[in-house]
MMTF fields as JSON, N, C-alpha, C and O atoms, coordinates in Angstrom:
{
  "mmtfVersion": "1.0.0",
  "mmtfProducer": "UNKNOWN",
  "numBonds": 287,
  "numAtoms": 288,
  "numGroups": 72,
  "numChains": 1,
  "numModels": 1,
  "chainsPerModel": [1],
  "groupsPerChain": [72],
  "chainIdList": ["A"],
  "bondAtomList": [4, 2, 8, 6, 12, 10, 16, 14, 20, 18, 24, 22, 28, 26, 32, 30, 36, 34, 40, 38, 44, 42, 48, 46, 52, 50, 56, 54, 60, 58, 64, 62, 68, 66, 72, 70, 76, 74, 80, 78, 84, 82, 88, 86, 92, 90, 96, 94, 100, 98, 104, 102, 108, 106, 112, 110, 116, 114, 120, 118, 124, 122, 128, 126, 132, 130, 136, 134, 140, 138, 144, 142, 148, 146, 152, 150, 156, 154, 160, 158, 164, 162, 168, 166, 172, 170, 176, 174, 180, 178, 184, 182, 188, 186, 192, 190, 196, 194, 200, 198, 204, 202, 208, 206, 212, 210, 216, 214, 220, 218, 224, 222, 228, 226, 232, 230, 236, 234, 240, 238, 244, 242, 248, 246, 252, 250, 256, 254, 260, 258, 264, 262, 268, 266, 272, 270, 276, 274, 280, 278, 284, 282],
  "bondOrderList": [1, 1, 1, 1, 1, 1, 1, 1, 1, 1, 1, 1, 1, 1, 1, 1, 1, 1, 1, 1, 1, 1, 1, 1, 1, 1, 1, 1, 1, 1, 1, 1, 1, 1, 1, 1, 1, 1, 1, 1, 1, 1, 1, 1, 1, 1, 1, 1, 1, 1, 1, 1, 1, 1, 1, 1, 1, 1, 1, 1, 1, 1, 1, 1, 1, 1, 1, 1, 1, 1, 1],
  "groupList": [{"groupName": "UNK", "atomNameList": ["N", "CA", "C", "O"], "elementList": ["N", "C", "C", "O"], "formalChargeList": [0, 0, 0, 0], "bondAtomList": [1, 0, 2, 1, 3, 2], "bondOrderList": [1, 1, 2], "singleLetterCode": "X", "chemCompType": "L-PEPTIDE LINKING"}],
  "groupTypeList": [0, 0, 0, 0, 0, 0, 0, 0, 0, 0, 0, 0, 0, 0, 0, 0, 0, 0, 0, 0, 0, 0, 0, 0, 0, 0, 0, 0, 0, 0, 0, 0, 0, 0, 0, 0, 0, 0, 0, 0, 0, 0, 0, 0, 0, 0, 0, 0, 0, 0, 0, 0, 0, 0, 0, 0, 0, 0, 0, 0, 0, 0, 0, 0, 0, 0, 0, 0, 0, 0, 0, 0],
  "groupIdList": [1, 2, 3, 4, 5, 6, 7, 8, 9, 10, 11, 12, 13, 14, 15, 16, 17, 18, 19, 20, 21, 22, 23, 24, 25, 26, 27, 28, 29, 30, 31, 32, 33, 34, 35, 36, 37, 38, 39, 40, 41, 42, 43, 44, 45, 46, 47, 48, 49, 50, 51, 52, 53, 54, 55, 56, 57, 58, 59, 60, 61, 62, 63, 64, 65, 66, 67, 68, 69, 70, 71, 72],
  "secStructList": [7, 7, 7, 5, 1, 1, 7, 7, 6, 2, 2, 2, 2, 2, 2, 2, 2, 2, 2, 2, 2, 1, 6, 6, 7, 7, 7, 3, 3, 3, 3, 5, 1, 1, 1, 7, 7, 7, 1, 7, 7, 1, 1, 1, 7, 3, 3, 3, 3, 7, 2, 2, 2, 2, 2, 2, 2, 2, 2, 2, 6, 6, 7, 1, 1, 2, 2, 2, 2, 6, 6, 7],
  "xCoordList": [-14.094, -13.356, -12.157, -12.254, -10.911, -9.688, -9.436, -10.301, -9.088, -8.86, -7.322, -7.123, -6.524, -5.32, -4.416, -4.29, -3.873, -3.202, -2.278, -2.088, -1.695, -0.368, -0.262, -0.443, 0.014, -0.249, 1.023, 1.448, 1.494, 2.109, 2.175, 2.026, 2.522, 2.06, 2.139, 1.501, 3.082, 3.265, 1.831, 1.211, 1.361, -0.004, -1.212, -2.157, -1.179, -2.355, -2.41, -3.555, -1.107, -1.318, -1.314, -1.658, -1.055, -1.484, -3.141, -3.741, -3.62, -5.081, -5.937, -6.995, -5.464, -5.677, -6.388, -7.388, -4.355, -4.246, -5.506, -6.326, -5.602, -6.456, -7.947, -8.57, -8.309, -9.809, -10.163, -11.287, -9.323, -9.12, -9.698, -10.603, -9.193, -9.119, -10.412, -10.762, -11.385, -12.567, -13.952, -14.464, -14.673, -15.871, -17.057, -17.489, -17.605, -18.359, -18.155, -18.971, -16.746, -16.223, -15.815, -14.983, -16.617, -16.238, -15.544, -14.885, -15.878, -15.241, -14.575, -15.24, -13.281, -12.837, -12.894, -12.892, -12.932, -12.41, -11.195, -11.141, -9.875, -8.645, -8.477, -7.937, -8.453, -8.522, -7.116, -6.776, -6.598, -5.014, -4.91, -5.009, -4.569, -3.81, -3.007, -2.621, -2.06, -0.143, 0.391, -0.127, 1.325, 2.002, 1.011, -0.166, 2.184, 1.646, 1.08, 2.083, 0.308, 0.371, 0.655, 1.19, 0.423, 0.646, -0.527, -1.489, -0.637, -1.885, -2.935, -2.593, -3.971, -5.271, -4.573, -3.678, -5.313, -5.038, -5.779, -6.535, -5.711, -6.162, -7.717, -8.46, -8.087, -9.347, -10.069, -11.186, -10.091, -11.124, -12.18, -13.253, -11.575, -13.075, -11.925, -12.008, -11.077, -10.535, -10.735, -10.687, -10.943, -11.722, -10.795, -10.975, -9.328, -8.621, -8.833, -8.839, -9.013, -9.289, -7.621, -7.246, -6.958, -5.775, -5.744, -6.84, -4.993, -4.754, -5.327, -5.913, -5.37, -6.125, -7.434, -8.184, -7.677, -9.478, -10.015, -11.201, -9.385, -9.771, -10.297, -11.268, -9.502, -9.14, -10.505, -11.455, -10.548, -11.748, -13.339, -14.523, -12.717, -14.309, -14.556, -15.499, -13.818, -14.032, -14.674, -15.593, -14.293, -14.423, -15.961, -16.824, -16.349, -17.154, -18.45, -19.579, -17.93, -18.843, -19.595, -20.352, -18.631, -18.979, -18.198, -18.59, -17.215, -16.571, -15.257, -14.761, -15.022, -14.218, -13.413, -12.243, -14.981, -14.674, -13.96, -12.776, -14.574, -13.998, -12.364, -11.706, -11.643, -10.957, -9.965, -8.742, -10.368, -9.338, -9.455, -8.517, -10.371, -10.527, -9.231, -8.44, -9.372, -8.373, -7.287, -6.436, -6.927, -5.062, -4.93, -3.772, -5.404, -5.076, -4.652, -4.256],
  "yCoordList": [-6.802, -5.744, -5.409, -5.062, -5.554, -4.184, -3.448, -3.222, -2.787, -1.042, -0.83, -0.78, -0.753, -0.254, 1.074, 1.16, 1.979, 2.893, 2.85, 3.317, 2.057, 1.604, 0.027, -0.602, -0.764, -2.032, -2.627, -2.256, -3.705, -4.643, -5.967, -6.661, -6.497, -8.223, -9.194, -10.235, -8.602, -9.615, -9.309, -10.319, -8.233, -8.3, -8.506, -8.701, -8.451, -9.123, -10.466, -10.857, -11.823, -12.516, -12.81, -13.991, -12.4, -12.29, -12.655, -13.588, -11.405, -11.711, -12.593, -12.945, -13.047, -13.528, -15.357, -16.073, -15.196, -17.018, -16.497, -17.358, -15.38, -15.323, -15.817, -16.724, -15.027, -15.214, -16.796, -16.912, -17.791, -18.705, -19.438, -20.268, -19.119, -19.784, -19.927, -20.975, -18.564, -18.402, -19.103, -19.234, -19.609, -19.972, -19.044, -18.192, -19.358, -18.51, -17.309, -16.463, -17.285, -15.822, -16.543, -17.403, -15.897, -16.382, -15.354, -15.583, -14.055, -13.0, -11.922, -11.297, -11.21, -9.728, -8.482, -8.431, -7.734, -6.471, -6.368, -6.475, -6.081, -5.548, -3.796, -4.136, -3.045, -1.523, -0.775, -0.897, -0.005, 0.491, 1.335, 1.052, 3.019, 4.102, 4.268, 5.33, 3.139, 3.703, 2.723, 2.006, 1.987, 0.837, 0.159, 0.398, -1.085, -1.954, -3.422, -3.755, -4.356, -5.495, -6.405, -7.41, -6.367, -7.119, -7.721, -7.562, -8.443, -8.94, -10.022, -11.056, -9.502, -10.346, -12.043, -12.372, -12.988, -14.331, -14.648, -13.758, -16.133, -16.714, -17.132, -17.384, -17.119, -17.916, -16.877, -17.34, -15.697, -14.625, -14.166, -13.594, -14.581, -14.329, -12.844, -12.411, -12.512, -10.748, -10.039, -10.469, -8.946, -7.386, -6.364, -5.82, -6.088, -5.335, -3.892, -3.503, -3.158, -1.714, -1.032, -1.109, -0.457, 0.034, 1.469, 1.819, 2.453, 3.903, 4.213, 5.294, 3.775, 3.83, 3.889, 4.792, 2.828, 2.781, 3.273, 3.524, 3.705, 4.198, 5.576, 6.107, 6.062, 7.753, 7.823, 8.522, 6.951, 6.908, 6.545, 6.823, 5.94, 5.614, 6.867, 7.416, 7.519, 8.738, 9.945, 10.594, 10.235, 11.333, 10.73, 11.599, 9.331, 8.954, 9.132, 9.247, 9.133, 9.024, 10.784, 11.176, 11.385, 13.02, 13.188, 14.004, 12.585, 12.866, 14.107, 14.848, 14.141, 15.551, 16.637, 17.0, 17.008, 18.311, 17.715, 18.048, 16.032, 15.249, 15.297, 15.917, 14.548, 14.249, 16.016, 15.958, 16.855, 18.136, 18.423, 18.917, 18.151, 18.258, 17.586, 18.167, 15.838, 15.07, 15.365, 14.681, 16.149, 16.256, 17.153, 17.327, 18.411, 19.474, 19.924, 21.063],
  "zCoordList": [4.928, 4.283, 5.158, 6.335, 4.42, 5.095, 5.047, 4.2, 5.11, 4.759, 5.787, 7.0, 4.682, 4.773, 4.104, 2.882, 4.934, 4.305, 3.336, 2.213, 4.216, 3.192, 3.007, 4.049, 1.803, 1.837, 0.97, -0.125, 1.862, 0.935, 0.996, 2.002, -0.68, -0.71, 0.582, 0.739, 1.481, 2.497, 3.357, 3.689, 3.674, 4.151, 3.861, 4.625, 2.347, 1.358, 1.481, 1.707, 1.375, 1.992, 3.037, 2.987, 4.7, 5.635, 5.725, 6.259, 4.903, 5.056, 4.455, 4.976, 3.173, 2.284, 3.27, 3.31, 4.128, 4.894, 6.095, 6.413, 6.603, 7.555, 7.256, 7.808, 6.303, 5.727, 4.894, 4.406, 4.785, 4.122, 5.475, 5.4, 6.509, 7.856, 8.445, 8.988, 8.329, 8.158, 8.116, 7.004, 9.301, 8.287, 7.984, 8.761, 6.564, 5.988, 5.517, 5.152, 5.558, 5.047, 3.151, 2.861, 2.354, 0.933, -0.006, -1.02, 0.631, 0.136, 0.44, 1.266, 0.113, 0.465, -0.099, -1.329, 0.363, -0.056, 0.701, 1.926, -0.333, 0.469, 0.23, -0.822, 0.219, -0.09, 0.919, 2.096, -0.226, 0.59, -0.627, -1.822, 0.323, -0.854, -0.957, -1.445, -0.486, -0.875, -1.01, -0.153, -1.672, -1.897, -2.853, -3.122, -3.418, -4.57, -4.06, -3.429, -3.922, -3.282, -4.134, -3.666, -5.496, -6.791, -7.119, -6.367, -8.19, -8.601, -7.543, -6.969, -7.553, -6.74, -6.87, -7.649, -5.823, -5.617, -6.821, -7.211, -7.757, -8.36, -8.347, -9.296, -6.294, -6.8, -7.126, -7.36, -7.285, -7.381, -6.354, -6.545, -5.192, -3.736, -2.792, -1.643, -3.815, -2.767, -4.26, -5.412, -3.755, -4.55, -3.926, -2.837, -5.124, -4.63, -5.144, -6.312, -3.957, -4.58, -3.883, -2.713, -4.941, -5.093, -5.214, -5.651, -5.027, -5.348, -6.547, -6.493, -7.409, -8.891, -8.839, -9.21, -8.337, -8.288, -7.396, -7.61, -5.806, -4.944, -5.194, -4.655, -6.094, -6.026, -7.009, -6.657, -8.435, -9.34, -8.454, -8.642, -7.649, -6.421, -6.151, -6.721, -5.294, -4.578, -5.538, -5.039, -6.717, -7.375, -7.958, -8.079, -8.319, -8.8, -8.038, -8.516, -6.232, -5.457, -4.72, -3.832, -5.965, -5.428, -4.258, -3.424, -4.074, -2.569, -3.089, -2.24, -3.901, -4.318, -3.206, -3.087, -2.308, -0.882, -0.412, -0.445, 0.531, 1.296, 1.125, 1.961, -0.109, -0.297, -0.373, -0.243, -0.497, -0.551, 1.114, 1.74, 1.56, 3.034, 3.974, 4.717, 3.559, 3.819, 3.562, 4.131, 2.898, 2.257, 2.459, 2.078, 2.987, 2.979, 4.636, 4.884]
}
């Protein structure tokens, strides 16, 4: 998994060539709440969680306090 604040395509593939490099690594999570990286790689082995889905994770996960905690 990555976990980035801010993310862009040039660092999605960064990681993308890193984890390729990998042995036994078959899958990612890339995760970032600010910036766009553009659409996931073709083969389907990165799981991009984006500002959209992040924010729907969080509220989904009862994290609500957390998150007014964080920004405030």
């Amino acid at each position: 998994m990555q976990v980035k604040s801010r993310a862009t395509p040039a660092q999605l593939n960064d990681y993308v060539g890193r984890m390729a490099e990998m042995d036994g690594v078959h899958r990612m999570f890339f995760v970032w709440h600010t910036g766009d990286v553009g659409a996931a790689p073709e083969q389907g082995r990165v799981t991009l969680v984006g500002p959209d889905r992040l924010a729907r994770m969080v509220l989904d996960a009862g994290l609500a306090t957390w998150l007014r905690q964080k920004v405030s």
